[in-house]
VOROMAR-489789 format. One record per residue (C-alpha): x, z, y; residue in one letter. Coordinates in steps of 0.5 Angstrom, whole numbers, plus 2048, in hexadecimal, padded with zeros to 3 digits. Each point is the difference from the previous one (the first is absolute). Last residue first. Layout:
VOROMAR-489789
XZYA ...
This chain:
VOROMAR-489789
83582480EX 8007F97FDX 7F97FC800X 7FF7FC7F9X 8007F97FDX 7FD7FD7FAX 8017F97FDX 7FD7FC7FCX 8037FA7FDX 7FD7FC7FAX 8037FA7FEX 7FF7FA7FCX 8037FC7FAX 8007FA7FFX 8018007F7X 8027F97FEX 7FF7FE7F9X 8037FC7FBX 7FD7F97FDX 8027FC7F9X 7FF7F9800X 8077FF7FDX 804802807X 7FB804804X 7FB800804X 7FF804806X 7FA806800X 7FC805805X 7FF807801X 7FF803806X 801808801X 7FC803803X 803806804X 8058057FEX 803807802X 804800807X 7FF807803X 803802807X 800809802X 801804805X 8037FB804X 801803807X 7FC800807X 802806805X 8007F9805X 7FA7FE7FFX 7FC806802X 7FB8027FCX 7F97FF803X 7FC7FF7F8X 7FC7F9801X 8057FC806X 8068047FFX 8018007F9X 7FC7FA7FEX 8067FC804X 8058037FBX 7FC7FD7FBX 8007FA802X 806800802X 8048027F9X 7FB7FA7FDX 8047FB805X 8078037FEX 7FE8007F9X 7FD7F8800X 8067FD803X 8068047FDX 7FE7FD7FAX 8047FA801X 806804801X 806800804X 7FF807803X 802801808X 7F9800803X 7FD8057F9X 806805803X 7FE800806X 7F98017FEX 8018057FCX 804804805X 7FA7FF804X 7FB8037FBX 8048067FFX 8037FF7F8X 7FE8037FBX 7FF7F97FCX 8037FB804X 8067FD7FBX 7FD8017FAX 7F97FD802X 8057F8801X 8028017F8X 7F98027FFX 7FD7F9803X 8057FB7FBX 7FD8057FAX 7F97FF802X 8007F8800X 7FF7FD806X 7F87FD803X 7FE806802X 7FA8037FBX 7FD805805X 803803806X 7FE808801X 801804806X 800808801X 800805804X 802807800X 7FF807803X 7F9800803X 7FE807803X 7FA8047FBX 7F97FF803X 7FE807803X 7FB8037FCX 7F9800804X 7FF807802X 7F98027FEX 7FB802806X 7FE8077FEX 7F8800800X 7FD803807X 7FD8077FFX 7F87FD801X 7FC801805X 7F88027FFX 7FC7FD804X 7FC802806X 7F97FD7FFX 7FF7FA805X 7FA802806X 7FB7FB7FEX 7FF7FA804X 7FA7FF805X 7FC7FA7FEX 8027F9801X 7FC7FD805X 7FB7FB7FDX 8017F97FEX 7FD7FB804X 7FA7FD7FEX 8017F97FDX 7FC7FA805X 7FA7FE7FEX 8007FA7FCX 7FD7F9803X 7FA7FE7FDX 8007FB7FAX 7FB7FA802X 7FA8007FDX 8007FB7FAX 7FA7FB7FEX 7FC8027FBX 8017FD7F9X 7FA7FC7FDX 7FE8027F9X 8007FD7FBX 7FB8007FAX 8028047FAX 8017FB7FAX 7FA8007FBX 8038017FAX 7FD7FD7F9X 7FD8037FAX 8037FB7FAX 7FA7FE7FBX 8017FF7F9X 8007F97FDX 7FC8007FAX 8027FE7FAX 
């Protein structure tokens, strides 16, 4: 076989680069013209203003409330303390709870603070028209647990909690 000849390139003779000139300085921008004469503004037409909707006035705060969830007692020893206090003024109550022997009482007096104190500082109420509108006690989580018994056997403990929401209204 004949070797079969491949045309070859010639590479192009370089060329010397000329040297730089210096960049000249930019001339200085051309201020910008004077504003031209504004035009005379079209009267336009005026429109009936739009009737301005009232915004409805926010009906007046009557109540308060304050919940305490799952208090370490059972809800039937907290009902015979809210027994004593419901619809009563909220002094009276906490005289009342002062005087009560009850390990209940701890927890319904603070939660009837509570919730007289978030009368007067969220709602303006005065304090002293304050009752006991209303004192719920419903159950909490109850804690189940176990104590061995006589034959390996075993019984359940039930610790119960309780819920206690009160709510208290201004008299008039």
């Amino acid at each position: 076989m004949a070797e079969e000849k491949k045309p070859v390139k010639k590479a192009a003779p370089k060329k010397e680069a000329a040297p730089k000139a210096p960049k000249a300085p930019k001339a200085p921008k051309a201020e910008k013209p004077a504003p031209k004469a504004e035009k005379p503004v079209k009267a336009k037409k005026e429109k009936p203003a739009k009737e301005v909707k009232a915004e409805p006035v926010k009906p007046t705060v009557t109540e308060a409330t304050a919940f305490s969830r799952d208090v370490r007692i059972t809800p039937r020893k907290v009902r015979l303390v809210a027994d004593l206090v419901r619809g009563k003024d909220v002094k009276d109550a906490l005289v009342i709870l002062a005087g009560c022997n009850r390990i209940a009482r701890d927890p319904v007096e603070k939660i009837i603070r509570s919730a007289a104190a978030n009368a007067t500082n969220n709602f303006g109420m005065d304090k002293n028209l304050l009752y006991v509108a209303s004192i719920q006690v419903s159950d909490g989580l109850k804690i189940k647990r176990y104590i061995p018994r006589a034959k390996g056997s075993a019984s359940p403990i039930i610790k119960r909690n309780a819920n206690i929401r009160v709510t208290v209204k201004e008299r008039k």
